[in-house]
C-alpha positions in Angstrom: -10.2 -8.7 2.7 -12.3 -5.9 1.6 -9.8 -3.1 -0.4 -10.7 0.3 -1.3 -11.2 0.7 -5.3 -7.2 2.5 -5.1 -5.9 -0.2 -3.3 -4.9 1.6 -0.3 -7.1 0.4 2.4 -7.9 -3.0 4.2 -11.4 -2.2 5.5 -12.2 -6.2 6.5 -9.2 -5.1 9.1 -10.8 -2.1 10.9 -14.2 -4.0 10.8 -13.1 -7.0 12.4 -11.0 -4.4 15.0 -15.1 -2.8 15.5 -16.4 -6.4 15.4 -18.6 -5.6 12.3 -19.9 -2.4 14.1 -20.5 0.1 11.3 -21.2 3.3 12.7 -18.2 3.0 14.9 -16.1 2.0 11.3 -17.7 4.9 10.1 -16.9 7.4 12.7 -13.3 6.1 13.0 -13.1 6.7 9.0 -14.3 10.4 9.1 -12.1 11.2 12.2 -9.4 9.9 10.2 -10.0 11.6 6.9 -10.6 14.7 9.0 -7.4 14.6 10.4 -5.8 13.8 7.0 -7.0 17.3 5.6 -4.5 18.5 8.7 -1.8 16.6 7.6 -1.4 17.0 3.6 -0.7 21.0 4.1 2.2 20.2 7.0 4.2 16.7 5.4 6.4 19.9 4.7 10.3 18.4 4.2 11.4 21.9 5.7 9.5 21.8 8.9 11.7 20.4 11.2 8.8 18.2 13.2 8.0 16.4 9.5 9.4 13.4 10.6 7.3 13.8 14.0 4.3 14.0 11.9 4.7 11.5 9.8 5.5 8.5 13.0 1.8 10.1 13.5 0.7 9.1 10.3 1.8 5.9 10.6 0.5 4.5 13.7 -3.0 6.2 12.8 -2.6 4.4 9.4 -1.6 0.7 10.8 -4.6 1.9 13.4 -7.4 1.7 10.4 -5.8 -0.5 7.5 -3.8 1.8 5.9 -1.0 -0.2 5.6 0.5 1.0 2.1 0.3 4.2 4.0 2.1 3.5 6.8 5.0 1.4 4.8 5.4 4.7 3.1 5.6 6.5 5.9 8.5 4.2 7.8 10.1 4.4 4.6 10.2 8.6 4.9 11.1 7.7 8.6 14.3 5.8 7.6 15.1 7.3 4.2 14.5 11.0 4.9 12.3 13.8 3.5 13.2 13.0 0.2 10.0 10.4 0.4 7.4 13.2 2.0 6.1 12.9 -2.3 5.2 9.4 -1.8 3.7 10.0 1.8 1.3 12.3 0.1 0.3 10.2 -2.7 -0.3 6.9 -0.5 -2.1 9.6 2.3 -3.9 10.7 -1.0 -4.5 7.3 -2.2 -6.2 6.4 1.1 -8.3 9.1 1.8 -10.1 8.4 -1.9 -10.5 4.8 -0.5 -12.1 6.1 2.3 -14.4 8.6 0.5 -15.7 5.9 -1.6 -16.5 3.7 1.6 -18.4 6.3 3.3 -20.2 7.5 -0.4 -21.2 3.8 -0.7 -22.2 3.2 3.1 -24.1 6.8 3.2 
């Protein structure tokens, strides 16, 4: 299993899911941390479609290895907004994974 240097990221998963195919790892990683920028600015505990976004969040993160990221956002699901703090710092956590990845890959 090969993690991300914060821990936040299974990347042996999504390459096995792309059968070893890098560029399509690759380009699934920058759509990803593309989409992430989007996110950070809304997981907003007074917008009433936070808990919308982050059942988003989760399935992308299972979708790529994320999976501290998506525990955290089930927990947000089921606890309330209170846990949007810990969404952003596992969505944080995992997009530095995935910058490293790419810088090392580039």
């Amino acid at each position: 299993m090969a993690q991300g240097p914060a821990g936040a990221m299974d990347f042996g998963y999504l390459e096995g899911f792309a059968a070893g195919d890098a560029g399509v790892v690759l380009e699934v990683l920058a759509l990803f941390r593309q989409q992430a920028e989007g996110w950070v600015g809304k997981l907003d505990g007074n917008d009433p479609g936070w808990r919308d976004l982050v059942h988003t969040i989760k399935g992308a993160a299972r979708g790529v290895g994320a999976n501290a990221l998506g525990d955290e956002c089930a927990r947000a699901e089921a606890e309330g907004a209170g846990r949007l703090t810990a969404v952003r710092a596992a969505l944080e956590r995992t997009v530095t994974d995935i910058a490293a990845y790419q810088a090392a890959r580039a």
